[in-house]
Phi, psi and omega in degrees: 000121184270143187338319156297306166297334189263000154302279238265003173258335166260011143290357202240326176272358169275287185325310178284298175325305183293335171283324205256341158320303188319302239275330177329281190306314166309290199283334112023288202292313181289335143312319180290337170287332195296338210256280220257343199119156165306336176270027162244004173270359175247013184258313170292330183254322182289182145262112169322353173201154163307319192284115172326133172293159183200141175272123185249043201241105188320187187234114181327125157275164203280149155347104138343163168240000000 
């Protein structure tokens, strides 16, 4: 197979890649619209409160004597 057929055969399988990646996000975004509202692919990406997550599961205490 000369070099050449093989640059223009992973130019073209790059090129397909890049394409079924689009269509991924598209149809992603249109589901997400279809599901949730139009605001929801910005629903998804902000964070709802300012405030960091923190565990809020007390901390053991050591063994009584």
């Amino acid at each position: 197979m000369p070099k050449d057929d093989y640059s223009e055969a992973r130019r073209l399988w790059k090129e397909a890649d890049r394409r079924l990646e689009a269509s991924e996000r598209e149809f992603s975004t249109l589901f997400m619209n279809c599901m949730f509202g139009p605001d929801a692919e910005l629903r998804r990406t902000r964070k709802n409160s300012p405030r960091p997550c923190v565990n809020v599961t007390p901390p053991k205490q050591p063994p009584k004597k």
